[in-house]
Each structure stands twice: as structure tokens, then as C-alpha cells.
N, C-alpha and C positions, 0 to 999 in steps of 0.2 A: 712475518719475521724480517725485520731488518738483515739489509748485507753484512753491517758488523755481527748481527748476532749469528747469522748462518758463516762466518766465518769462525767463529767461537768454539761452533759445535763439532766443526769438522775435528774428527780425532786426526793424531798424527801419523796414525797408519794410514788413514784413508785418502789424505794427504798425499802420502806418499806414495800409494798407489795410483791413483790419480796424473800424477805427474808423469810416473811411470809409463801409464797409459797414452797420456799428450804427446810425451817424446816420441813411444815405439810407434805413436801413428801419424806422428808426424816426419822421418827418420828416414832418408832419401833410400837406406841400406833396410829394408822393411824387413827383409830375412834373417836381421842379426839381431843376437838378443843383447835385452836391453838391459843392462845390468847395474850396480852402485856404480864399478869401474869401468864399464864402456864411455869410449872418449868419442863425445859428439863429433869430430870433425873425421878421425881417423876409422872408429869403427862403425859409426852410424851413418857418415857420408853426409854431415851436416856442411852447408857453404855460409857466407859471411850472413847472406839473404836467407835464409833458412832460420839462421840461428835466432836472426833479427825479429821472423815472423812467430816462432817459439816463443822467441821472450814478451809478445804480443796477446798468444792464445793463452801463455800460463796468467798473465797480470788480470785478465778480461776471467778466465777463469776463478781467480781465485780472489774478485774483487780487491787488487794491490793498485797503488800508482804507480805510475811508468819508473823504471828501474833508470839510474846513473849509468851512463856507460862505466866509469870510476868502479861502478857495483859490479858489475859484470865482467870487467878484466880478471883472467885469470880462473874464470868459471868453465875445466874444462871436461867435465867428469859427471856423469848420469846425477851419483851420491851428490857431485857438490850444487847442482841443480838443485835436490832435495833440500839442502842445508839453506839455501838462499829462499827460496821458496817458505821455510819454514820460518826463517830470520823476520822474512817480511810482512807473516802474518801477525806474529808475536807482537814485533812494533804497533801492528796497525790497533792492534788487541788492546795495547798498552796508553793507545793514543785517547 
């Protein structure tokens, strides 16, 4: 199975558990739960370098290209992880 087709099949649940998963083991603050609205910087104890290596293991995970910083302004919230994440596959789906 090709990577576009195992990207295909991923439901969006799984998806998003998944992600869920990368955050809370990735998440300096490991005892705090990891919620739609947990803000990576404040409740999860995420640093610039952190954020940066995140954005690394989700793209390599979920067979994406490297995101725009442009993309990622303003991404500060567990859920809007979720939402870009999902954005990305769609496109790739579409491509």
C-alpha cells in the first residue's frame, strides 16, 4: 500500500487520536492532560524548539510536506493541531 493510500484510510478519528497521542508524549508538562483546548505553550510547557520538533514528528507521521511557517502562525490550541493536521491530509488526498 502506497503512503497516499495509507493516508486515505486513516479515519478521522484515528487521526485524531493519534495526534493526541504525539502531543501528550511529546509535551514538556507530561502530567497535564491533553485536551481540544489545551494551549501548547501554556499548559503543555511546549518552547519554540519543541513546537518546531512536533511539527517534525506529526508531518513524518502522517506522510505531509513540511508545513509554512505562514501555516502554522496562530496554531495555538491541541483541537487546532487537529484541524491542520486534518487540512493537510485532505489537500494531499486531493492532490
Amino acid at each position: 500500500m502506497s503512503e497516499r493510500q495509507r493516508r486515505a484510510v486513516v479515519s478521522d478519528a484515528d487521526m485524531g487520536r493519534e495526534v493526541y497521542r504525539v502531543i501528550a508524549a511529546m509535551a514538556p508538562k507530561p502530567d497535564t492532560v491533553c485536551a481540544e483546548q489545551s494551549r501548547l505553550v501554556e499548559d503543555l510547557g511546549f518552547d519554540s524548539l519543541r513546537l518546531m520538533e512536533l511539527t517534525v514528528v506529526l508531518e513524518r507521521t502522517f506522510g505531509l510536506p513540511g508545513y509554512r511557517p505562514e501555516e502554522l502562525a496562530g496554531v495555538l490550541r491541541v483541537g487546532q493541531v487537529v484541524q491542520l493536521i486534518r487540512a493537510g491530509l485532505e489537500r494531499e488526498n486531493r492532490a
